[in-house]
ZADO-534064 format. One record per residue (C-alpha): x, y, z; chain. Coordinates in Angstrom, 1 decimal. Layout:
N
ATOM        X        Y        Z   fivo
ATOM        X        Y        Z      A
...
END
This chain:
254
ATOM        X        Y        Z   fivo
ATOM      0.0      0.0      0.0      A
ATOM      1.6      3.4     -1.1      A
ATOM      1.8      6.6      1.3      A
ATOM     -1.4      8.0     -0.6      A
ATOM     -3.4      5.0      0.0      A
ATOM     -2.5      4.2      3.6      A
ATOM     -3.7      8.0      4.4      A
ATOM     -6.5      8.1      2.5      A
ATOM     -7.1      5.1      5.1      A
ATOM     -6.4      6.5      7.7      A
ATOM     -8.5      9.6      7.3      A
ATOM    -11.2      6.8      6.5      A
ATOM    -11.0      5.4      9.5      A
ATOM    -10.4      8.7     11.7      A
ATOM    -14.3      9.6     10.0      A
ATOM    -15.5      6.6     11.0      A
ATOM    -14.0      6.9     14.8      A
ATOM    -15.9     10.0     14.8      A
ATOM    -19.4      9.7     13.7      A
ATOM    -19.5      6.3     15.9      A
ATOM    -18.1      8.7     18.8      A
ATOM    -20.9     11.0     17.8      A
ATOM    -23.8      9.0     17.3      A
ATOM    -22.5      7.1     20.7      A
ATOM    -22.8     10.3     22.8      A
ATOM    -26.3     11.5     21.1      A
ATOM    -27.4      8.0     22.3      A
ATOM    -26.3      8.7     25.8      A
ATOM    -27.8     12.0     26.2      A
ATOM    -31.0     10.5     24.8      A
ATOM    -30.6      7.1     27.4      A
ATOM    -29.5     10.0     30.1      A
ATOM    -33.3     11.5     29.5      A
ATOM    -35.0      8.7     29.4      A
ATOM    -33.6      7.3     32.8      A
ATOM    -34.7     10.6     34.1      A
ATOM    -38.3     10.2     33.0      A
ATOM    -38.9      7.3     35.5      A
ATOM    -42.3      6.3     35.3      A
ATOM    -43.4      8.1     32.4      A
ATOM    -40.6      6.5     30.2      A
ATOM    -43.3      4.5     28.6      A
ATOM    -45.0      7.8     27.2      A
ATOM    -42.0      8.9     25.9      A
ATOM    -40.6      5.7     24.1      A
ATOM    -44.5      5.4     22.6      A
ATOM    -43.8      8.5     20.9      A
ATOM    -40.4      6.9     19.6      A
ATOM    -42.4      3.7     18.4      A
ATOM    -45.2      5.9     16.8      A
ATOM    -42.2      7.6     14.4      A
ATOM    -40.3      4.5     13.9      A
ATOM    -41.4      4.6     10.0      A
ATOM    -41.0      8.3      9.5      A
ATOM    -37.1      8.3     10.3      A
ATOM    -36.7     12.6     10.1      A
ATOM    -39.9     12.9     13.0      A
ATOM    -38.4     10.1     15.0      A
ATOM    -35.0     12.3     14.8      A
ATOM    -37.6     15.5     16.1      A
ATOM    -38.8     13.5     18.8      A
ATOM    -35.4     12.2     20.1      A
ATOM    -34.1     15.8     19.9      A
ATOM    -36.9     17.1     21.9      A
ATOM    -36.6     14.7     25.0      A
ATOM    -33.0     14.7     24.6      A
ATOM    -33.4     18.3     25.4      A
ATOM    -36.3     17.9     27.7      A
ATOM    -34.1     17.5     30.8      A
ATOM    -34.2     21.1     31.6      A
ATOM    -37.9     21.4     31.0      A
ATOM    -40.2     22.5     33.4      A
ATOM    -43.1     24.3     34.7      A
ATOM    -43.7     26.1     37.8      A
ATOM    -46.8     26.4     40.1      A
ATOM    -48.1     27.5     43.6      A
ATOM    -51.6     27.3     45.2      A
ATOM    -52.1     30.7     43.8      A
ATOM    -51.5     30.3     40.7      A
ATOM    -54.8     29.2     38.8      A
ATOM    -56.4     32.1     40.8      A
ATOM    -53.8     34.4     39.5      A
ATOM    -53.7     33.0     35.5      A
ATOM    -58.0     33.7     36.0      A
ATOM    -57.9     36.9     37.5      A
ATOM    -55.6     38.1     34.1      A
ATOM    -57.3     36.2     31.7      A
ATOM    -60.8     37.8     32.7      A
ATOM    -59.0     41.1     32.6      A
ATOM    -57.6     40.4     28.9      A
ATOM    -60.9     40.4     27.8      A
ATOM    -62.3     43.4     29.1      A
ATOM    -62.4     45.2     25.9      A
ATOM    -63.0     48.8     27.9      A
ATOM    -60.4     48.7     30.0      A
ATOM    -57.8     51.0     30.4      A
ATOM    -54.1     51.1     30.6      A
ATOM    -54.0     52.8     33.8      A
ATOM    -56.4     50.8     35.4      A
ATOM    -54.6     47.3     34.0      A
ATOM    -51.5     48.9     35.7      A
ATOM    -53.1     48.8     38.7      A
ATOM    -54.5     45.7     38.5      A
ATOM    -51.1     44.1     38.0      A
ATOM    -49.5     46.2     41.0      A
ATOM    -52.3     45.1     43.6      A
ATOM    -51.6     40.7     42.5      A
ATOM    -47.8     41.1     42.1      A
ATOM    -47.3     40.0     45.8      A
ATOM    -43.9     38.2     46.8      A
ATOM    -45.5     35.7     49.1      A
ATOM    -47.7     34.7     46.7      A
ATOM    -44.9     33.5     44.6      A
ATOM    -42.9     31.5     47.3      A
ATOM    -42.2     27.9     47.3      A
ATOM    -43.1     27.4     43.7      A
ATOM    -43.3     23.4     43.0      A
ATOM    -41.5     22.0     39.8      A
ATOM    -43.1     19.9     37.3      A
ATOM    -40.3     18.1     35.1      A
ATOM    -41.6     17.7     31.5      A
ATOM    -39.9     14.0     31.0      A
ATOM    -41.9     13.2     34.3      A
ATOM    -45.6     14.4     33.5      A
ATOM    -45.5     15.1     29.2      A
ATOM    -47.8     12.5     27.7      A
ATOM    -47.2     11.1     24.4      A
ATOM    -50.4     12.9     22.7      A
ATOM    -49.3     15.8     23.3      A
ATOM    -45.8     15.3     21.9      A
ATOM    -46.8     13.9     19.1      A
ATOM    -49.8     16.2     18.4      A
ATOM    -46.9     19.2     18.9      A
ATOM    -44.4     17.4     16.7      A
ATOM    -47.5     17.0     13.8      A
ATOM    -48.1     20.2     14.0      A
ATOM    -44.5     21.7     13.5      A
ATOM    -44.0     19.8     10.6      A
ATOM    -46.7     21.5      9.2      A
ATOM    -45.8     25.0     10.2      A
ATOM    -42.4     23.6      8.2      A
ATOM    -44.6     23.6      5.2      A
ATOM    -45.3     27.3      5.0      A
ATOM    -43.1     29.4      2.7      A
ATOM    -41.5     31.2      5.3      A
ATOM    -39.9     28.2      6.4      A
ATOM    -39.4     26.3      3.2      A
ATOM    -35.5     27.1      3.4      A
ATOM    -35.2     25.9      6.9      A
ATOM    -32.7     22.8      7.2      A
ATOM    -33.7     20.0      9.7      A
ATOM    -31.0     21.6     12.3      A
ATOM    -32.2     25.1     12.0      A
ATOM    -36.1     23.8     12.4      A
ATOM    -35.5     21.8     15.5      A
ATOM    -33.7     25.1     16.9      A
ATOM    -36.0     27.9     15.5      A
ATOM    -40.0     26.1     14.9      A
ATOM    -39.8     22.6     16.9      A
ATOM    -39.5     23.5     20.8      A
ATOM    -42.4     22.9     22.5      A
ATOM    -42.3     25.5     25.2      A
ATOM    -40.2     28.8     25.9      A
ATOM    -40.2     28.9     29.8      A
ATOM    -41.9     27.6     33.1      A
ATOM    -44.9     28.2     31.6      A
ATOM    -48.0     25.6     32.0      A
ATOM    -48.1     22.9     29.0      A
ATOM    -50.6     23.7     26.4      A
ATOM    -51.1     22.7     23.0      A
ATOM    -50.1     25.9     21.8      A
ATOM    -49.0     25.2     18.5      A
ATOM    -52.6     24.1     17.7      A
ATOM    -54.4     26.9     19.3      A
ATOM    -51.8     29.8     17.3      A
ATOM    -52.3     28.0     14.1      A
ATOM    -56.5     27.9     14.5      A
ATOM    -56.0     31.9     15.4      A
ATOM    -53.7     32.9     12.6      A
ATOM    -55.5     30.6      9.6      A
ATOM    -57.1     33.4      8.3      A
ATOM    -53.9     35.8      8.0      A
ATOM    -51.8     32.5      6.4      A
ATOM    -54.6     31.8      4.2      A
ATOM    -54.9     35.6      2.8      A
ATOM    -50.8     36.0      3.1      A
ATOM    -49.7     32.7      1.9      A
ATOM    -47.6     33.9     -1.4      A
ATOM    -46.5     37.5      1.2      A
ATOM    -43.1     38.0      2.5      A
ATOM    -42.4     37.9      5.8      A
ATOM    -42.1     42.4      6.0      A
ATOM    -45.8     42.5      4.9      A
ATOM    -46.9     40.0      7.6      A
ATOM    -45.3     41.0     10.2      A
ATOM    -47.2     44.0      9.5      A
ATOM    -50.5     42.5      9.4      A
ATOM    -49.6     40.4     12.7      A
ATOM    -48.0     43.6     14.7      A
ATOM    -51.6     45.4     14.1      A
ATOM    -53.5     42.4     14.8      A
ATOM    -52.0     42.4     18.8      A
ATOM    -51.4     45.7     20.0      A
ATOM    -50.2     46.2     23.6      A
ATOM    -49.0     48.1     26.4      A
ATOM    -45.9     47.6     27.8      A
ATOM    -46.2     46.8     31.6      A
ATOM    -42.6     46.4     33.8      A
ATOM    -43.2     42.3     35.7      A
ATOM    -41.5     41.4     38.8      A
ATOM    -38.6     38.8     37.8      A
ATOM    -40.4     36.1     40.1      A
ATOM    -43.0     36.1     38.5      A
ATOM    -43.7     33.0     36.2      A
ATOM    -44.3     33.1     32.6      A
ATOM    -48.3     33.3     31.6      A
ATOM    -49.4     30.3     29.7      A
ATOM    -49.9     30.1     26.0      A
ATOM    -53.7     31.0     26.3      A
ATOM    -53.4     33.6     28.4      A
ATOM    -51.4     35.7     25.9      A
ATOM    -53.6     35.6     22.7      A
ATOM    -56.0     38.3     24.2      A
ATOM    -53.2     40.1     25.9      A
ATOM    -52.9     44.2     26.2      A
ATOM    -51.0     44.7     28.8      A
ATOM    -47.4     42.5     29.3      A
ATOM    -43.6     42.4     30.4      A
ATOM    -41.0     42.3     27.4      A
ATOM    -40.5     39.1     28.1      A
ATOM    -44.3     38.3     27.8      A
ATOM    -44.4     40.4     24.7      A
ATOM    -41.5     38.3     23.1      A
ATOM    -42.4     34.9     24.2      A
ATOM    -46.1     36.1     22.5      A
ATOM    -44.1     36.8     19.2      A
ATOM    -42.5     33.1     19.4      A
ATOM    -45.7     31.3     19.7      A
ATOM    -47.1     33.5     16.7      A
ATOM    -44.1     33.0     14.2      A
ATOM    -43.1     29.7     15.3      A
ATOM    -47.1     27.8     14.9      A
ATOM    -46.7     29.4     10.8      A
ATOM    -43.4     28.6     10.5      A
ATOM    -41.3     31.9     11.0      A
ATOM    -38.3     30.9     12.2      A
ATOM    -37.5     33.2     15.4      A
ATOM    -35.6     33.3     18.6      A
ATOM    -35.1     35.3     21.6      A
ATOM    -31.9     37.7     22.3      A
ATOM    -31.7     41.0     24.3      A
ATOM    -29.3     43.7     24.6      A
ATOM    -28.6     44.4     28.6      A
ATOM    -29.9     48.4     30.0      A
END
């Protein structure tokens, strides 16, 4: 074997080191998850059986609970009171700035925010609502505005299925049933023209949240006129993401 041959071997072989090194440590992480999902492993590996003919939503489903460790939500005895209390004020359709201000001031209490429980995704997620969510994102892959998307960049920017410790709703369905009508009368638009149309559609005041404070769930939001910037841009992620707009959060420190 000449010096050409034996390194064109080599570098063979070094390739072949490398993906089995690769694909060895994606397994891990995706055993390492599992583990942690206890009792509900079984939801989770009947969402793995349900894609294993449709190899690219399999891959979707392993990235999301290999990811999932970190997932959670929070939640205290006062917090279906408090998602209530703003979701009736949301749709007052009279109310006022001023007088949402104060509304937010008199339930933004410390105490009521204390001891918050955890609820670990891989521990409590079903597998009808993981599939349901993945479904659904492949459809919102469809749209124009994500036909360019790679796999990669739609399992970063459209896939996730939640943004913080917010409750778990099927939020990609509930976006997609609000916004038919602009993706039906936009379809062949670029992305400038509706986000015009969409930046009209939910208008807002800009209303300063305590930090402890957890996020408001999905619902909660689609009637919203009064919100933290980090409500306002978790909003904008549920729009884009349930058609397809590939989006993600950054900020710039004040």
């Amino acid at each position: 074997m000449n010096k050409n041959n034996r390194q064109q071997t080599q570098y063979v072989l070094w390739v072949a080191i490398a993906c089995i090194f690769s694909v060895s440590c994606t397994d891990k992480a995706l055993e390492n998850s599992l583990k942690q999902s206890g009792e509900n492993r079984v939801e989770l590996e009947r969402v793995l059986e349900h894609y294993k003919n449709d190899p690219e939503k399999k891959k979707a489903a392993e990235f999301l609970i290999r990811n999932m460790k970190w997932c959670h939500a929070k939640n205290s005895p006062f917090m279906e009171e408090y998602y209530q209390r703003v979701d009736n004020l949301q749709k007052d359709k009279n109310i006022s700035a001023k007088d949402m201000i104060a509304f937010y001031d008199s339930v933004y209490k410390p105490e009521r925010f204390e001891e918050m429980d955890i609820t670990l995704d891989l521990q409590t997620i079903t597998s009808d609502y993981l599939t349901d969510h993945i479904d659904r994102a492949f459809q919102a892959w469809q749209f124009p505005w994500a036909k360019d998307l790679s796999f990669d960049e739609f399992c970063e920017y459209i896939l996730p299925h939640r943004l913080g410790n917010e409750p778990l709703e099927s939020w990609m369905e509930m976006y997609q049933e609000r916004l038919k009508p602009v993706v039906d009368s936009m379809y062949n638009s670029n992305i400038e023209d509706l986000y015009k149309v969409i930046s009209w559609m939910f208008i807002g005041n800009r209303y300063y949240t305590p930090q402890y404070v957890p996020s408001l769930r999905p619902s909660s939001l689609l009637e919203i006129k009064a919100g933290s910037c980090p409500t306002y841009t978790a909003f904008g992620r549920y729009i884009y993401r349930s058609i397809g707009v590939p989006v993600v959060l950054d900020f710039t420190p004040n």
